[in-house]
N, C-alpha and C positions, 0 to 999 in steps of 0.2 A: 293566182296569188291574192287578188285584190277581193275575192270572192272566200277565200280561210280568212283573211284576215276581217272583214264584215260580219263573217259568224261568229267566229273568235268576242268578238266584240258586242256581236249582240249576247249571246251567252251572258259576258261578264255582266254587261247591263242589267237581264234578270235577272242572274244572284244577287246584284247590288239591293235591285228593288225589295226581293225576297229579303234580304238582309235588316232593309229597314224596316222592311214592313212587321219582320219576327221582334225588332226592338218595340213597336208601337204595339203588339202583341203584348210583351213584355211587361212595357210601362200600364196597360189598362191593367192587366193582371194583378201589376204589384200595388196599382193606386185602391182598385176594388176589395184586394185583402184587407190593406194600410187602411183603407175609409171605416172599414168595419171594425176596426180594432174599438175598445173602451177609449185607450187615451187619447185618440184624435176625437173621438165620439165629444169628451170632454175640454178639449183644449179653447182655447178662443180665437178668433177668426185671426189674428197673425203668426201664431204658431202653426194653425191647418195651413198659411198660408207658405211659410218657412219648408214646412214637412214634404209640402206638393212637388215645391221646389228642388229642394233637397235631393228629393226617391228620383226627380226627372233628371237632373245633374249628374248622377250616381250612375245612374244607367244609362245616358244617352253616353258618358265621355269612356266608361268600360266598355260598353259594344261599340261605339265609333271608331276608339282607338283601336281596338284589335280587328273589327272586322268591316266598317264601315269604310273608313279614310282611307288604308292601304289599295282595297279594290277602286275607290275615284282616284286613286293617284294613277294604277294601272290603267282606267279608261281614256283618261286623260293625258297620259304616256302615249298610247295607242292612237287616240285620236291626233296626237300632234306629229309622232312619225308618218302614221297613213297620211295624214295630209301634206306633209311633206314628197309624198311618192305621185300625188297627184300634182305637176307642174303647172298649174293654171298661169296662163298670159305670161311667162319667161318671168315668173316671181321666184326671188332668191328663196330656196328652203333650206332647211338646216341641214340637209343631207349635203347641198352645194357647198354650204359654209364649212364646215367637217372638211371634205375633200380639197377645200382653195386652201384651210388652214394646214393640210400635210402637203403642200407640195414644196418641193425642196426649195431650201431659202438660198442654199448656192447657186440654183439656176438665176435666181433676182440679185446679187452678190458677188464681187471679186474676191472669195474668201481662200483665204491662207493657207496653208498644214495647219497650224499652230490654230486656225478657227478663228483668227481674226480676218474684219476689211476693213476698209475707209467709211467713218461716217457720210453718209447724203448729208446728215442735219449742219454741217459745219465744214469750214475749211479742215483737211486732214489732212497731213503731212505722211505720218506713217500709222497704218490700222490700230484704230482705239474701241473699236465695234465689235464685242465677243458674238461670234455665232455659234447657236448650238440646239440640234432638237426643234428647229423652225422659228428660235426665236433668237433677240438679236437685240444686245445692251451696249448701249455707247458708253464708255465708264469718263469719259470727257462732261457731256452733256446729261448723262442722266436719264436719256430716256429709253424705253424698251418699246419692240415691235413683234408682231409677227408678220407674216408673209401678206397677211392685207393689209396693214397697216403697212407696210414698208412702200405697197400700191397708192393707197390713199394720200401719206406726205410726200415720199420722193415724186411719184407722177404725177401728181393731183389728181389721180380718179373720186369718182362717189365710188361710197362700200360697195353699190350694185353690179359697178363700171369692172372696180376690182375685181369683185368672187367670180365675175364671168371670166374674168381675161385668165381667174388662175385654174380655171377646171377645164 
C-alpha cells in the first residue's frame, strides 16, 4: 500500500514540475514574440515595464488556476493522509481524530428516547442537552460539544488524552 501510494505521488510530483515548467515555456515564448512587436519596440521603459508584467500575470494565474494549484492541492492532500498512515511516536493523526469524532456519544451520555441527557456543564434537574449525530447542545448554557470535547471539559483530559481513550 505504502509503496502505490509513493508512486502515486511521485508521478503527480512530475506532471506538477512538467506543468510549470510548460507555463515558463509559455511565458519566454509569449515575452520573445511581445518583445519583438513595433509597439513595445517603441513604448518607454514603464509601459515595457507594465506589458512584462501584465503578459506574466495573464498567464501565470490562467495556467495556475487551471492546472498548476489543483494538482499542489492534490500532493499536498496526499502528503497529509500518507503521513497520517505513518504513526510515528503514538502522535495523534487525523485519521485518529476522524475515528474518536464517530464514536457514539451515547456510550460518553445518559441519553434519552427523545435524545436528550443532563448537562455535565451545570447543575441539571431534567435533560437540557440535545444529542444528536455525535454532537451535543445544552440549550440552558449555550454550549456545543462533540465526543472530544465532551472528553476534554467533563474529564479534563488534553485533546491527546482524549482521541486515544476514544479509538
Amino acid at each position: 500500500m505504502n509503496r502505490i501510494i509513493k508512486k502515486h505521488l511521485t508521478n503527480l510530483e512530475e506532471h506538477l514540475a512538467k506543468e510549470k515548467q510548460n507555463l515558463l515555456d509559455s511565458l519566454e515564448r509569449v515575452y520573445t514574440k511581445h518583445f519583438q512587436t513595433e509597439k513595445y519596440l517603441i513604448a518607454d521603459e514603464e509601459h515595457k515595464e507594465f506589458q512584462r508584467w501584465f503578459i506574466k500575470e495573464t498567464l501565470w494565474t490562467l495556467h495556475y488556476q487551471k492546472l498548476i494549484e489543483p494538482l499542489e492541492k492534490r500532493i499536498n492532500n496526499i502528503k497529509w493522509n500518507f503521513g497520517s498512515l505513518k504513526n510515528k511516536k503514538g502522535k495523534i493523526t487525523p485519521a485518529m481524530i476522524i475515528r474518536a469524532k464517530e464514536y457514539p456519544i451515547e456510550s460518553l451520555l445518559e441519553v434519552n428516547r427523545a435524545g436528550y441527557a443532563k448537562c455535565f456543564n451545570h447543575e441539571d434537574k431534567k435533560p437540557s442537552m440535545y444529542c444528536k449525530g455525535n454532537f451535543a447542545y445544552c440549550f440552558v448554557c449555550s454550549k456545543h460539544w462533540d465526543t472530544i470535547q465532551i472528553l476534554i471539559d467533563r474529564d479534563k483530559k488534553s485533546f491527546n488524552e482524549a482521541v486515544k481513550k476514544l479509538i
